[in-house]
Every structure is written in structure tokens, then in C-alpha cells.
Biopython code that builds the backbone (N, CA, C, O; Angstrom):
import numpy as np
from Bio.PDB.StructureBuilder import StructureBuilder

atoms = [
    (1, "UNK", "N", (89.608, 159.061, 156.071)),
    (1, "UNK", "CA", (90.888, 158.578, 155.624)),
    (1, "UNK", "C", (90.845, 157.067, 155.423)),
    (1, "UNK", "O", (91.590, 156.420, 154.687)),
    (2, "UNK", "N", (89.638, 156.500, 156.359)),
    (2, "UNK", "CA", (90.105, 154.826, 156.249)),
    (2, "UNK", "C", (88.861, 154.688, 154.715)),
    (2, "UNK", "O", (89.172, 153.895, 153.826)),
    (3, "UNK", "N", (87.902, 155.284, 154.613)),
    (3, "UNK", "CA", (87.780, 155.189, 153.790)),
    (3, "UNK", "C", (88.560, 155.375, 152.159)),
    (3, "UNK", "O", (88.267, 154.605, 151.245)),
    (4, "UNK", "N", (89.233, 156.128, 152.041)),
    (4, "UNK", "CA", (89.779, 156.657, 150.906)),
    (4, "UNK", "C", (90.885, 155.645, 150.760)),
    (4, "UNK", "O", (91.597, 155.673, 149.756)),
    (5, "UNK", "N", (91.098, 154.588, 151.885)),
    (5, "UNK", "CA", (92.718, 154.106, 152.172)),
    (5, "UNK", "C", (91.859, 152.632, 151.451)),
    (5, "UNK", "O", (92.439, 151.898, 150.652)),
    (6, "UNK", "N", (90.700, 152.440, 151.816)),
    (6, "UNK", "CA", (89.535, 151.130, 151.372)),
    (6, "UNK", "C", (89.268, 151.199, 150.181)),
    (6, "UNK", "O", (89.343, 150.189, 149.481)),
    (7, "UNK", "N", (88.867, 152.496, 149.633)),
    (7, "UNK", "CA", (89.056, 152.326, 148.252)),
    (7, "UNK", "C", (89.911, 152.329, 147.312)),
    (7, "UNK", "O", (89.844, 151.687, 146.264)),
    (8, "UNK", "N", (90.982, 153.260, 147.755)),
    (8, "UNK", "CA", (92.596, 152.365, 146.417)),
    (8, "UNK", "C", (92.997, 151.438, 146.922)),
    (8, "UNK", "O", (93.862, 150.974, 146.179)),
    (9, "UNK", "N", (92.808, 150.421, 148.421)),
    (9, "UNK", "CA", (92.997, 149.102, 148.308)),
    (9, "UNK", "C", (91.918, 148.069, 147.994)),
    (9, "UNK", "O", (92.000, 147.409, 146.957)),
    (10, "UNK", "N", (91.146, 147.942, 148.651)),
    (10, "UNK", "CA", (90.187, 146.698, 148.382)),
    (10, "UNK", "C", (89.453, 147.000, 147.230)),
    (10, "UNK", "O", (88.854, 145.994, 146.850)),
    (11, "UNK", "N", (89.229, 148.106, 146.423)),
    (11, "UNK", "CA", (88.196, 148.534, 145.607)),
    (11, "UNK", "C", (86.590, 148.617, 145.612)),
    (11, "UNK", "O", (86.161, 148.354, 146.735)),
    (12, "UNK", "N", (86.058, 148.770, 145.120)),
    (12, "UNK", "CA", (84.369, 149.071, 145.661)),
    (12, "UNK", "C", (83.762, 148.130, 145.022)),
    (12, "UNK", "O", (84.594, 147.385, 144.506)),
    (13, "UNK", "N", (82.379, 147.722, 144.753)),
    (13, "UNK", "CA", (81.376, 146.848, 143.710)),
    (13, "UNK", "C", (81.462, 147.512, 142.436)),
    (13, "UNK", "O", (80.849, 146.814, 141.628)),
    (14, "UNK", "N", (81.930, 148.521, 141.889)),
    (14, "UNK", "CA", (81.586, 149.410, 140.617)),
    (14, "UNK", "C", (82.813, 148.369, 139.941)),
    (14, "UNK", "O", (82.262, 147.721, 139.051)),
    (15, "UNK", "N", (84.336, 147.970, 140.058)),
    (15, "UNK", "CA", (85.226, 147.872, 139.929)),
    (15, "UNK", "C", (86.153, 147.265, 140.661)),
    (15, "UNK", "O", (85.768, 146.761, 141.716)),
    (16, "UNK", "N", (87.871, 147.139, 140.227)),
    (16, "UNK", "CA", (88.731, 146.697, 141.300)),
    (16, "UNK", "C", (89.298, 147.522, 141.790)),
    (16, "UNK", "O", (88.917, 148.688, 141.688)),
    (17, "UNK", "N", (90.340, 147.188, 142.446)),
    (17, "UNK", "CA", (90.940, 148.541, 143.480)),
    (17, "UNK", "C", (91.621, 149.529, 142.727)),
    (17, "UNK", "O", (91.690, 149.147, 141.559)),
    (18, "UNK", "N", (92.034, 150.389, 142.855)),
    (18, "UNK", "CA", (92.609, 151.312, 142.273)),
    (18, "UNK", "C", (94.019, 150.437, 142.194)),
    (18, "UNK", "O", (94.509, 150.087, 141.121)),
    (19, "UNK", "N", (94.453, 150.211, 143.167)),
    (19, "UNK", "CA", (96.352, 149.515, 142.975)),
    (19, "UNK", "C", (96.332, 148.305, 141.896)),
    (19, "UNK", "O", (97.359, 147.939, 141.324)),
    (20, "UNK", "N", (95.288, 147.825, 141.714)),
    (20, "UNK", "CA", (94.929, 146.391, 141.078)),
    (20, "UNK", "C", (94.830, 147.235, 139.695)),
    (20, "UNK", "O", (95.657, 146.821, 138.882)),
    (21, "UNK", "N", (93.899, 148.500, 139.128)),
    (21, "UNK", "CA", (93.993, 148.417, 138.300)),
    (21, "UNK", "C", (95.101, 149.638, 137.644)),
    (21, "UNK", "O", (94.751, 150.220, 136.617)),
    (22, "UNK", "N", (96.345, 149.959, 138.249)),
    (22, "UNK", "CA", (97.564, 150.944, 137.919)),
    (22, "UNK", "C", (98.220, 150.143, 137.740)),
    (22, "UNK", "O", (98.997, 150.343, 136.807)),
    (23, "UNK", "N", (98.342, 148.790, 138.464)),
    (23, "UNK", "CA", (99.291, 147.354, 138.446)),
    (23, "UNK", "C", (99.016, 147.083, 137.001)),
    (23, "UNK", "O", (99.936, 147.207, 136.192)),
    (24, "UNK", "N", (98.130, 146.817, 136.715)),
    (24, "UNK", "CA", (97.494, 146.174, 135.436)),
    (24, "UNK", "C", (97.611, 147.358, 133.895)),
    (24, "UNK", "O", (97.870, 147.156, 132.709)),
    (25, "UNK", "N", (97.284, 148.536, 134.662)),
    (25, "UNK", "CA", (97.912, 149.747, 133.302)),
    (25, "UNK", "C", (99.277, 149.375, 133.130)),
    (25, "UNK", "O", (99.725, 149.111, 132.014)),
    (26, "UNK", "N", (99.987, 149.338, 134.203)),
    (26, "UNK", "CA", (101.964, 149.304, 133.750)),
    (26, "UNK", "C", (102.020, 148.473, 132.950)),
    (26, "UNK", "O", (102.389, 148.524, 131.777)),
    (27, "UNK", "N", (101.409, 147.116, 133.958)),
    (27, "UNK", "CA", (101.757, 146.094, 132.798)),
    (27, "UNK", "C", (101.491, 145.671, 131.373)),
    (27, "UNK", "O", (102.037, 144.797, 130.700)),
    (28, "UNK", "N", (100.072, 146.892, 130.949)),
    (28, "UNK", "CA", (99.725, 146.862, 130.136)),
    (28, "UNK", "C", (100.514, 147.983, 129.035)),
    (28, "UNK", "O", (100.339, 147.824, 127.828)),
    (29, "UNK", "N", (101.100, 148.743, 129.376)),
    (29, "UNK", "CA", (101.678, 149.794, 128.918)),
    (29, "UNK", "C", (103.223, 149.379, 128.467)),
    (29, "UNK", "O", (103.703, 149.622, 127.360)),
    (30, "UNK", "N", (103.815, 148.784, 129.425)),
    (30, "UNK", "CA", (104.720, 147.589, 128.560)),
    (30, "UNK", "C", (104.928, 146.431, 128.245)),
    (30, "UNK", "O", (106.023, 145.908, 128.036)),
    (31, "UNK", "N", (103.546, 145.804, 128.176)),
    (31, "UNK", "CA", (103.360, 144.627, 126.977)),
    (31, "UNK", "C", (104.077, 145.258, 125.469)),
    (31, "UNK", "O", (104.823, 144.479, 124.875)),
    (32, "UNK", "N", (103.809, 146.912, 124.748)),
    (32, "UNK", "CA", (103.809, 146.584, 123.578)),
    (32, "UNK", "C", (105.411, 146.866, 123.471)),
    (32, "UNK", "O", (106.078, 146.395, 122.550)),
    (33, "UNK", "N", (105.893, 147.574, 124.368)),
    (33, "UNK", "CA", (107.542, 147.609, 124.340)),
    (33, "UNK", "C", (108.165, 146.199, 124.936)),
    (33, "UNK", "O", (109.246, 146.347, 125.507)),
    (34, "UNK", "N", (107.737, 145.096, 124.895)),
    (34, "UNK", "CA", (108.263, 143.676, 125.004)),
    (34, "UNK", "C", (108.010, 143.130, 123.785)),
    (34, "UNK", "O", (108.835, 142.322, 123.360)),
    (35, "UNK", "N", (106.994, 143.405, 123.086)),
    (35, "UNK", "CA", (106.520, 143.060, 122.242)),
    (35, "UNK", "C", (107.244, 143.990, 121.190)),
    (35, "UNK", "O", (107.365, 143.371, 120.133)),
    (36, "UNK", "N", (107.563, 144.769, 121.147)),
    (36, "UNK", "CA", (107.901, 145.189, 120.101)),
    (36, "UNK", "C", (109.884, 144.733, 119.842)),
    (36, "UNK", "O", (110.549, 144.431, 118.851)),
    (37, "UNK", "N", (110.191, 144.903, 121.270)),
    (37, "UNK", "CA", (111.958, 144.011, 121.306)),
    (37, "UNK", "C", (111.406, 142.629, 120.747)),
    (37, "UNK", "O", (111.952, 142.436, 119.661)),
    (38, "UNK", "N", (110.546, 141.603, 121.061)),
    (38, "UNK", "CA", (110.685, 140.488, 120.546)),
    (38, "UNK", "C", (110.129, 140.163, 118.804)),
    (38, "UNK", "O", (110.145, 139.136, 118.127)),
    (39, "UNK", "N", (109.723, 141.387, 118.558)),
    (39, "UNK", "CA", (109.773, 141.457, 117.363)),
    (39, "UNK", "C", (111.095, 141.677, 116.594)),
    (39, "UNK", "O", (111.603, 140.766, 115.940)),
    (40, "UNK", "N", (111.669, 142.972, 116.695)),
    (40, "UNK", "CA", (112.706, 142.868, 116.402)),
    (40, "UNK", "C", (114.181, 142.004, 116.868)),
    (40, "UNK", "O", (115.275, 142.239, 116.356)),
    (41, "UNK", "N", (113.993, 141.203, 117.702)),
    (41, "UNK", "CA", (115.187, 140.018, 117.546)),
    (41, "UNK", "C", (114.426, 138.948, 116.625)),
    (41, "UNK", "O", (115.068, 138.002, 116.167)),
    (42, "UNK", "N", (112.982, 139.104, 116.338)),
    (42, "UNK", "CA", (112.519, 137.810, 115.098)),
    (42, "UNK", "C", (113.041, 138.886, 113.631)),
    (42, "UNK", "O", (112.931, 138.391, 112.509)),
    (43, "UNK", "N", (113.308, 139.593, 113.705)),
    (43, "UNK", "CA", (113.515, 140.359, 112.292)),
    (43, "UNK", "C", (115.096, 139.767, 112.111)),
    (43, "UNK", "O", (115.300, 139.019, 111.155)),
    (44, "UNK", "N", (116.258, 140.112, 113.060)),
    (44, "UNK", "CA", (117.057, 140.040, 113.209)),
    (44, "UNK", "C", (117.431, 138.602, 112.702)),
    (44, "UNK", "O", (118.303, 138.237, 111.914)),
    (45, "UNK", "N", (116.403, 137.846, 113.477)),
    (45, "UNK", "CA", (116.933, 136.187, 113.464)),
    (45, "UNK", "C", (117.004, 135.633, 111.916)),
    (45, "UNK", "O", (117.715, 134.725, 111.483)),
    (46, "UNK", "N", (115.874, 136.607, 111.078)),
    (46, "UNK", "CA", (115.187, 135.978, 110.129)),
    (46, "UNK", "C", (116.764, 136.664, 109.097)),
    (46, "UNK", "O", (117.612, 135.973, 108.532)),
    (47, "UNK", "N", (116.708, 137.815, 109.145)),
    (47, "UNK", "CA", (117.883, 138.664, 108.123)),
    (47, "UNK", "C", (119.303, 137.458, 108.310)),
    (47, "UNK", "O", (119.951, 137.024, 107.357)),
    (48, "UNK", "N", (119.529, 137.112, 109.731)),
    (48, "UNK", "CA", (120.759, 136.318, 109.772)),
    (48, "UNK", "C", (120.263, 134.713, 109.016)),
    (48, "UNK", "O", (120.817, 134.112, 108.096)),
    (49, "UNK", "N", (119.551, 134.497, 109.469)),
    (49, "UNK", "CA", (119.205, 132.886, 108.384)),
    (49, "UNK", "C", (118.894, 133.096, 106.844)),
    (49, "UNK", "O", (119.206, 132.197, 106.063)),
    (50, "UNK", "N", (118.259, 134.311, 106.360)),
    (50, "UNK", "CA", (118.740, 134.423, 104.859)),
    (50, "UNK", "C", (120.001, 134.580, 104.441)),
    (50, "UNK", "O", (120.358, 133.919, 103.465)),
    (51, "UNK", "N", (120.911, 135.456, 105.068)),
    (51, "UNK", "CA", (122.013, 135.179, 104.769)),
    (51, "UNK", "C", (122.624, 134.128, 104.593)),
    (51, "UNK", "O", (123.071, 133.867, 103.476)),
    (52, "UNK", "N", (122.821, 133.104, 105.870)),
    (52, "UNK", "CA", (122.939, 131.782, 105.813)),
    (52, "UNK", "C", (123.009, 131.173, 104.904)),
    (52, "UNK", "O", (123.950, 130.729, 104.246)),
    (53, "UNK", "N", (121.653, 131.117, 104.812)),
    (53, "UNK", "CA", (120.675, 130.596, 103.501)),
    (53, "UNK", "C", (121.178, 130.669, 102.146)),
    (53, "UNK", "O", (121.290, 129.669, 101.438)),
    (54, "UNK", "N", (121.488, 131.856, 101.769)),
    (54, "UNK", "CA", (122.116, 132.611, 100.942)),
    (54, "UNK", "C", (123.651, 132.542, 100.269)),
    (54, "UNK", "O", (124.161, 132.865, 99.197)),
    (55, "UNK", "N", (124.053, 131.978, 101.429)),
    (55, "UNK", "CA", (126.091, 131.463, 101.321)),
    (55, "UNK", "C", (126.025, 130.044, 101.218)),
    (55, "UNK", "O", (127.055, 129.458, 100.884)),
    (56, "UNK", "N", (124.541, 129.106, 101.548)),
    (56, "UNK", "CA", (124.852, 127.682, 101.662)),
    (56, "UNK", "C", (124.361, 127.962, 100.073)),
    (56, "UNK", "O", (125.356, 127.532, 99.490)),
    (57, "UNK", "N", (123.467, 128.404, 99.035)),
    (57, "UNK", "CA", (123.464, 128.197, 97.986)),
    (57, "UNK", "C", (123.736, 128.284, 97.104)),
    (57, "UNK", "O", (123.203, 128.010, 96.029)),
    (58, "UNK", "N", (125.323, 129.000, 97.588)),
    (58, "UNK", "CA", (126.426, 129.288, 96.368)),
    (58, "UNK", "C", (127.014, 127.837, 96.117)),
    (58, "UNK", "O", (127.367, 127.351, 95.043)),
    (59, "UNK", "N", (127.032, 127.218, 97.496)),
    (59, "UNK", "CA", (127.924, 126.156, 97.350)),
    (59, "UNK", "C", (127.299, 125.230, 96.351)),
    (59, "UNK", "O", (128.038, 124.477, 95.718)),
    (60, "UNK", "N", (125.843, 125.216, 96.129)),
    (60, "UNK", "CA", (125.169, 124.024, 95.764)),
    (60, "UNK", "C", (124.564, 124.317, 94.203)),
    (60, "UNK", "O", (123.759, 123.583, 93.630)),
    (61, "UNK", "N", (125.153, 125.585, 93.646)),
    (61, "UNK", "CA", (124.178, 126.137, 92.899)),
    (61, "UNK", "C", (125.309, 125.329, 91.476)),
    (61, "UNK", "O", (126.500, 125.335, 91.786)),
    (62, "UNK", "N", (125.095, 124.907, 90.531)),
    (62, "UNK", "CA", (125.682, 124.429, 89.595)),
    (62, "UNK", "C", (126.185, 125.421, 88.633)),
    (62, "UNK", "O", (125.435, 126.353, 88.342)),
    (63, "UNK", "N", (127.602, 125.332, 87.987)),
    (63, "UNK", "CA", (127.946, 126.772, 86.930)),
    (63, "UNK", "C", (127.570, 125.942, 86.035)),
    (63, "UNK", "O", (126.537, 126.485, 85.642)),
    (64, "UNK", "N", (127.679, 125.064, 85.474)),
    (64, "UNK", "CA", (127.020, 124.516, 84.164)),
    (64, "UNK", "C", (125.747, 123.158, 84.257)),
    (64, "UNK", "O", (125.678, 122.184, 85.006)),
    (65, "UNK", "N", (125.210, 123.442, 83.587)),
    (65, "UNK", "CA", (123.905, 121.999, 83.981)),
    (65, "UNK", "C", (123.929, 121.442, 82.693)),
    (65, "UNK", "O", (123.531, 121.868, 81.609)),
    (66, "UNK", "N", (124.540, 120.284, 83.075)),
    (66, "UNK", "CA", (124.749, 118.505, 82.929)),
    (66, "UNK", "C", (124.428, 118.052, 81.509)),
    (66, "UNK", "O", (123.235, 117.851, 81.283)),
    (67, "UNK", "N", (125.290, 117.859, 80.521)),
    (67, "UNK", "CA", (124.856, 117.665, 79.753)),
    (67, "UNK", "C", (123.738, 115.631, 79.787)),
    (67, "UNK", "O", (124.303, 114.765, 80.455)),
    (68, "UNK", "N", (122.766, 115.338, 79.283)),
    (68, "UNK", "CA", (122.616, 114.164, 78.992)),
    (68, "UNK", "C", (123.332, 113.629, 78.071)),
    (68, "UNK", "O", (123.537, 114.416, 77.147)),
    (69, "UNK", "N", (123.880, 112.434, 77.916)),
    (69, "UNK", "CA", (124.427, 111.444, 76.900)),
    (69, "UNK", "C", (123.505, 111.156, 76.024)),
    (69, "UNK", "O", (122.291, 111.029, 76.184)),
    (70, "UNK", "N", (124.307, 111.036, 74.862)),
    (70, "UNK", "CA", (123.161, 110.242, 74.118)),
    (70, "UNK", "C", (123.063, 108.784, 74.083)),
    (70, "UNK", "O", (121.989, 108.376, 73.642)),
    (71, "UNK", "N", (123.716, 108.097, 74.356)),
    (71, "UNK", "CA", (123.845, 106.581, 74.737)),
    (71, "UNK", "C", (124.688, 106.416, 75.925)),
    (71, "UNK", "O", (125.538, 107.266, 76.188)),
    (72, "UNK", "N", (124.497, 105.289, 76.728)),
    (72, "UNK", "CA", (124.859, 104.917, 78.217)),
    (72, "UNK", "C", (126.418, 104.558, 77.934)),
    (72, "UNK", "O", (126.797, 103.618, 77.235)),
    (73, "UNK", "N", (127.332, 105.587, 78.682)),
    (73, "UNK", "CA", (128.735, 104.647, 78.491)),
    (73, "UNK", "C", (128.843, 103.141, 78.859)),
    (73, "UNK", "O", (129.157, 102.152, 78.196)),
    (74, "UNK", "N", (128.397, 103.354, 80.409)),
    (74, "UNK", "CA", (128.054, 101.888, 80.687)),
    (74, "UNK", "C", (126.594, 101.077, 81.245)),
    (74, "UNK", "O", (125.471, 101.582, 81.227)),
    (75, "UNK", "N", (126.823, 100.169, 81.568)),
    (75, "UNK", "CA", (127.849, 99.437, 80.841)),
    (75, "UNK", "C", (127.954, 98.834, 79.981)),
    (75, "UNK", "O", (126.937, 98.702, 79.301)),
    (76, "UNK", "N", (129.253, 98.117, 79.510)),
    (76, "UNK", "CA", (128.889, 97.656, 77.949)),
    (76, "UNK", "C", (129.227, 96.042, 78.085)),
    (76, "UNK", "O", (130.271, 95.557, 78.523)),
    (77, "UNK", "N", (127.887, 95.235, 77.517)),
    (77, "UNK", "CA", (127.715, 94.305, 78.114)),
    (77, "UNK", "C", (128.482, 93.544, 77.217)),
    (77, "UNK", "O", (129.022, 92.544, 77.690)),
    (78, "UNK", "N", (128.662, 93.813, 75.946)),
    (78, "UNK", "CA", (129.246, 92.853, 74.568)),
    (78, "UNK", "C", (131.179, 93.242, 75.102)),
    (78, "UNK", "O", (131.835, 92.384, 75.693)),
    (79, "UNK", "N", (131.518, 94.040, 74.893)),
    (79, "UNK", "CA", (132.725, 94.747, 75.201)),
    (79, "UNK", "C", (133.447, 94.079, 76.387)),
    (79, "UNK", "O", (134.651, 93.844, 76.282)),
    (80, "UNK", "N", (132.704, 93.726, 77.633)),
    (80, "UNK", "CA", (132.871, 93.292, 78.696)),
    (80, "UNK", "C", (133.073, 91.661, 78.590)),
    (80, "UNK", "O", (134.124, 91.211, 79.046)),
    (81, "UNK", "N", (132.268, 90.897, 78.101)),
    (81, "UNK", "CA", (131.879, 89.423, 77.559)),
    (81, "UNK", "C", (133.235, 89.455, 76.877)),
    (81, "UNK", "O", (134.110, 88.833, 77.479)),
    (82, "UNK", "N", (133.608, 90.076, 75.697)),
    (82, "UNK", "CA", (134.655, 89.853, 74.515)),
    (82, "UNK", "C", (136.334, 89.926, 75.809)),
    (82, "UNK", "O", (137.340, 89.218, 75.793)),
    (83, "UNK", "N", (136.018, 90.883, 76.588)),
    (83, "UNK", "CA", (137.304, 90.898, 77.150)),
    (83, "UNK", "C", (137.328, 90.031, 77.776)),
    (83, "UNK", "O", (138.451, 89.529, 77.749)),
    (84, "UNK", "N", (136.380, 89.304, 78.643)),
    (84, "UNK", "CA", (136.761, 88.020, 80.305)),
    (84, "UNK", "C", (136.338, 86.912, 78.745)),
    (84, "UNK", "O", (135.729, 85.962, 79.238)),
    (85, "UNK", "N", (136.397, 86.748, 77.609)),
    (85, "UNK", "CA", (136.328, 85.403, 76.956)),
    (85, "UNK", "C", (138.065, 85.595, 76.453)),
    (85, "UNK", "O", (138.664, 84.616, 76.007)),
    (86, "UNK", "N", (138.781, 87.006, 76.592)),
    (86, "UNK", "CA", (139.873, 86.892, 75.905)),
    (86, "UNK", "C", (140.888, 86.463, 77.271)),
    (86, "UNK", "O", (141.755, 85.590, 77.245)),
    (87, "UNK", "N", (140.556, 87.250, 78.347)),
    (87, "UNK", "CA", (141.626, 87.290, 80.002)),
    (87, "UNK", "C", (140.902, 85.479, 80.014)),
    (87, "UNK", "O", (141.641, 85.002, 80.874)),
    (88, "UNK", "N", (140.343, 84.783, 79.760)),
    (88, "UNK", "CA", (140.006, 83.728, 80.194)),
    (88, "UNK", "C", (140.964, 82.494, 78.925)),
    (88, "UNK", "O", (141.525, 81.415, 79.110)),
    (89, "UNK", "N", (140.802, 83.142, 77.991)),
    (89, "UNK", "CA", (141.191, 81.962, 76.729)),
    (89, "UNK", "C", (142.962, 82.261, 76.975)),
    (89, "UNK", "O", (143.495, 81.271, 76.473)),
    (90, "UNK", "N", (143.870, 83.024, 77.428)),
    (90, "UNK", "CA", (145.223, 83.850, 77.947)),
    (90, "UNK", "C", (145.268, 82.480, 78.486)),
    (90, "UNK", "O", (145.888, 81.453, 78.211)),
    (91, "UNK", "N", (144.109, 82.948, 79.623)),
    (91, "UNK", "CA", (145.196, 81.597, 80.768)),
    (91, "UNK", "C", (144.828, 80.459, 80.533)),
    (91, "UNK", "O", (145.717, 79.711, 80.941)),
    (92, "UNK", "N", (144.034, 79.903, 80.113)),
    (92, "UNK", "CA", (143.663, 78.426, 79.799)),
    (92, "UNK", "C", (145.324, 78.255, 78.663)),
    (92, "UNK", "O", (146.210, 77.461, 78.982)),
    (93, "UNK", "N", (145.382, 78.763, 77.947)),
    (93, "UNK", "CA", (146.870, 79.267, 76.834)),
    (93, "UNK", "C", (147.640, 78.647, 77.240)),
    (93, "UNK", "O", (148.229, 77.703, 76.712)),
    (94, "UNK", "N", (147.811, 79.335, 78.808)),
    (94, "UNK", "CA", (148.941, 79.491, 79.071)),
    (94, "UNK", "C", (149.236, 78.138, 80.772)),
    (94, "UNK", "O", (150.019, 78.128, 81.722)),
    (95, "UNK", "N", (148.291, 77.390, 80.381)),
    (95, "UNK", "CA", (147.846, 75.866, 81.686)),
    (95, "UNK", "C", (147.986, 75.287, 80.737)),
    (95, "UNK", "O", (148.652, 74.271, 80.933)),
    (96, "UNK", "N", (147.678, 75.423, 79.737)),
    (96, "UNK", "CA", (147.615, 73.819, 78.692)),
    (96, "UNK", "C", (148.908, 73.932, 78.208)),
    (96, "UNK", "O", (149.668, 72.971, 78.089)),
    (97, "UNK", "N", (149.343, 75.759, 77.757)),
    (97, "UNK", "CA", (151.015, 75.112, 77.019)),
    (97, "UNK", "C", (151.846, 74.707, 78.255)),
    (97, "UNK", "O", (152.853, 74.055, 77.978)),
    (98, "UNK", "N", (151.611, 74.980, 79.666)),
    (98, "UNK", "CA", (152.754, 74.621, 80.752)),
    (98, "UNK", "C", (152.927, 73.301, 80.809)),
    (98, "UNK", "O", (153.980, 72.670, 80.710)),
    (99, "UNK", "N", (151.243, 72.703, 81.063)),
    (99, "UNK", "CA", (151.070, 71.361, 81.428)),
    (99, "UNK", "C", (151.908, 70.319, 79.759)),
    (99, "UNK", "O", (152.636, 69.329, 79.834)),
    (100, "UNK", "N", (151.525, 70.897, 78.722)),
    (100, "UNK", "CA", (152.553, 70.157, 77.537)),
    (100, "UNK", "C", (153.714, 70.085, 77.419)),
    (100, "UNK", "O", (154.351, 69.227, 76.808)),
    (101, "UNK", "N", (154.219, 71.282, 78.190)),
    (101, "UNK", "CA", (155.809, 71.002, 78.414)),
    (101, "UNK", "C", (156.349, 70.110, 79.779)),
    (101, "UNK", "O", (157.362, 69.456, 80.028)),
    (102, "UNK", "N", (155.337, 70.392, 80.375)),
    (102, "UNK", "CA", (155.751, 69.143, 81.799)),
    (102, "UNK", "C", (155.662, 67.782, 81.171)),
    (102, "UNK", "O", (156.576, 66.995, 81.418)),
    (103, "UNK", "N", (154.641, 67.391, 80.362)),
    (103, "UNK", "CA", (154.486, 66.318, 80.129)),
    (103, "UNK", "C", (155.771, 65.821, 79.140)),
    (103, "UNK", "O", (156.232, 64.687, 79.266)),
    (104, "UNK", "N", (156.146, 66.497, 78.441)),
    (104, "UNK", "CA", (157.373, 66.286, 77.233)),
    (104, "UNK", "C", (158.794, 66.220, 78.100)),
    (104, "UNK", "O", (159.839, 65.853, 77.562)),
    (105, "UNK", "N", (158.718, 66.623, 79.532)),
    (105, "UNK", "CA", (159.606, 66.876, 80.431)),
    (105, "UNK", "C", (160.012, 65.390, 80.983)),
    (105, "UNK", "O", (161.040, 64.761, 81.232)),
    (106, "UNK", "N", (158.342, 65.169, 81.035)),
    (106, "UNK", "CA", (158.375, 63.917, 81.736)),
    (106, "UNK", "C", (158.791, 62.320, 81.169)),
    (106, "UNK", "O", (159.415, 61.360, 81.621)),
    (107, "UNK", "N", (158.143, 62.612, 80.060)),
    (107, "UNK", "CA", (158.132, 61.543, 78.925)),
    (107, "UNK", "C", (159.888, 61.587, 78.212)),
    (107, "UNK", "O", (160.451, 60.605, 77.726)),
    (108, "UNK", "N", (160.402, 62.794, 78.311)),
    (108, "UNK", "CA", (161.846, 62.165, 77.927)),
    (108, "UNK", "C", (162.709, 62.148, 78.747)),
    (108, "UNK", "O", (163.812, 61.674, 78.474)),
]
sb = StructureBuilder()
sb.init_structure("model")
sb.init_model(0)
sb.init_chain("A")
sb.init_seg("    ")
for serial, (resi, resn, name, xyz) in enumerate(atoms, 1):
    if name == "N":
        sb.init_residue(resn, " ", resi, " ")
    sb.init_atom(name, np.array(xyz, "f"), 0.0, 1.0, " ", f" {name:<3s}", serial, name[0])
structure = sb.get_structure()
């Protein structure tokens, strides 16, 4: 009996103990059912981020694509010049006719 009790515990030179290697079947027997749940929550994970994926590129997706111009609206460098020489020649206009009437103010 103490023999038979020596060999499913301590195991012999051929091998390990018998408990060492039933320990090691279980655990080996559900490695592939862990493995196979952590597969399927990566399936899962992946189906929910295409979706995702999928609703963020409605937002971004364009209904019409862009026409190019054929010339730059702006800016317009002549157009721009012609207006601050006209808002500029206004008020100089309008300092020189004030200052001529002060002076005609003054003088009579």
C-alpha cells in the first residue's frame, strides 16, 4: 500500500507522479476552452469596433466632392489696393474740406 501511495505521489525515475501529471491533463484539457472564450470575446470586440467604425464614416464621408475653381476668389490684390486708395482719398476729403471751413471760420 505504501508503495502504490509512493507512486501516485512522489512518482518513479520513468516519469512524474501520477497527481502531477492528472494536475497537468486538467489543466491541459481546459487551456482550449479558455482559449476558445477568449477568442470569441476578440470576435465580439472586433464586430463591435467595425460597427463603430462604420457609423463614424457616415459622418465624414462627403455627398458631393468639391468642385476646384478655376481662378482663386481670393485674394484680390488690385480690387483690394483700388478700395483702401478710395476709403483713404474719402477721408483725407473729408480733413482737408473740415480743416477749409475752420480756417474761413477763422479768418472772418
Amino acid at each position: 500500500m505504501r508503495e502504490l501511495r509512493a507512486v501516485l505521489t512522489e512518482g518513479s525515475s520513468s516519469g512524474g507522479s501520477l497527481a502531477r501529471v492528472s494536475a497537468e491533463l486538467r489543466i491541459a484539457e481546459a487551456d482550449p476552452g479558455n482559449r476558445q472564450l477568449l477568442l470569441q470575446q476578440a470576435l465580439e470586440q472586433l464586430e463591435t469596433a467595425r460597427i463603430e467604425a462604420n457609423r463614424q464614416v457616415r459622418h465624414l464621408s462627403l455627398g458631393v466632392s468639391p468642385v476646384a475653381p478655376d481662378k482663386a476668389a481670393y485674394p484680390r490684390a488690385v480690387e483690394n489696393t483700388a478700395l483702401a486708395l478710395l476709403i483713404f482719398g474719402g477721408i483725407y476729403l473729408m480733413i482737408s474740406l473740415t480743416l477749409s471751413i475752420l480756417r474761413e471760420q477763422v479768418t472772418a
